[in-house]
C-alpha positions in Angstrom: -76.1 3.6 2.1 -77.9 6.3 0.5 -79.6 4.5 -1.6 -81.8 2.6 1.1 -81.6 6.3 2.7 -84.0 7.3 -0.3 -86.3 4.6 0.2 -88.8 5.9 3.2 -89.2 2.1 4.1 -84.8 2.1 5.0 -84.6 5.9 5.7 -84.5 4.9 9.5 -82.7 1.6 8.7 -79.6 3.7 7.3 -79.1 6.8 10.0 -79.0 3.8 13.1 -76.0 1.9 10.4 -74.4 5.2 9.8 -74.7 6.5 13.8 -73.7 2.3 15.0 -70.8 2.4 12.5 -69.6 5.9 12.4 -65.9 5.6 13.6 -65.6 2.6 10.7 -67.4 5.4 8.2 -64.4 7.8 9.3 -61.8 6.0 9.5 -62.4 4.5 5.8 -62.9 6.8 3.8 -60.5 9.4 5.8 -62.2 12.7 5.7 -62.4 12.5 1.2 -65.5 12.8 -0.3 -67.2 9.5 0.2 -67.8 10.6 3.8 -69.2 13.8 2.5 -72.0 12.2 -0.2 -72.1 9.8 2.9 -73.2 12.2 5.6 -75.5 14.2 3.0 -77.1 11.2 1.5 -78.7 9.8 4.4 -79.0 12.8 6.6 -80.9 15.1 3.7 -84.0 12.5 3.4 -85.7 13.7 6.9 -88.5 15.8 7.0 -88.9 17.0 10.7 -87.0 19.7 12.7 -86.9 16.6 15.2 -84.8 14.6 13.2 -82.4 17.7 11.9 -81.7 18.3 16.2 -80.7 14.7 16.4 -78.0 14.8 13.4 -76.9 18.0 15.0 -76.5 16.0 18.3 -75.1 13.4 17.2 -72.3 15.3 14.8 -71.4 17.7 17.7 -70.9 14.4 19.5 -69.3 12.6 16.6 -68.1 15.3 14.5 -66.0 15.5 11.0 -64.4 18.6 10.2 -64.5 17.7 6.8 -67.9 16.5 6.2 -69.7 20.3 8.1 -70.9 21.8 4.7 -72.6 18.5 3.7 -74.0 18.4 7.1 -74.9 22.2 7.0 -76.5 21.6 3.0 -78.4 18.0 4.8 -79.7 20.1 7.6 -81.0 23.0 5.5 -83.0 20.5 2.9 -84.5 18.7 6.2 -86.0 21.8 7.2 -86.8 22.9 3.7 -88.9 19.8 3.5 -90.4 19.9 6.9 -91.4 23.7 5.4 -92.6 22.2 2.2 -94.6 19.7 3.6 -96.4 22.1 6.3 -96.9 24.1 3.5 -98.4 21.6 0.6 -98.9 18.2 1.8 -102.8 18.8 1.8 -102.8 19.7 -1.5 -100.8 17.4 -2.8 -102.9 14.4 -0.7 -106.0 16.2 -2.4 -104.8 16.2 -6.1 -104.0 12.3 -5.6 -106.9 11.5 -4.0 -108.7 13.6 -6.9 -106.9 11.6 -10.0 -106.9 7.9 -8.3 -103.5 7.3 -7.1 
């Protein structure tokens, strides 16, 4: 799962299989770890403070005691990004556009 989370073409693709399958997700791996990297893996590749209030909805409607610091770290890197990106994306755009990628 998180590995088609990283690719921007399955970011999308991955949150609508983790929300349609979440009781499966819970119930498998029991609150361990897996359902940590799980929840932080596909949740932290958002950039948009849009996307960070839907996980929050949907964890306060779904939620996992065990899995609220990976959600809290996931949520704090979406904003970082959307930050970053507000921020930087010009000049990154520009210094591609300048070297021919």
């Amino acid at each position: 799962m998180t590995a088609v989370a990283e690719n921007p073409a399955g970011r999308d693709l991955a949150w609508s299989f983790v929300q349609a399958n979440w009781a499966k997700f819970v119930d498998m791996y029991q609150g361990g770890f897996l359902l940590n990297r799980l929840v932080k893996g596909v949740a932290s590749v958002f950039a948009t403070d849009a996307k960070a209030k839907e996980i929050e909805a949907f964890y306060a409607v779904n939620p996992c005691p065990s899995a609220n610091r990976a959600l809290d770290q996931a949520l704090e890197i979406i904003r970082n990004n959307e930050k970053w990106l507000a921020r930087d994306a010009a000049t990154i755009r520009a210094w591609f556009d300048a070297n021919g990628m």
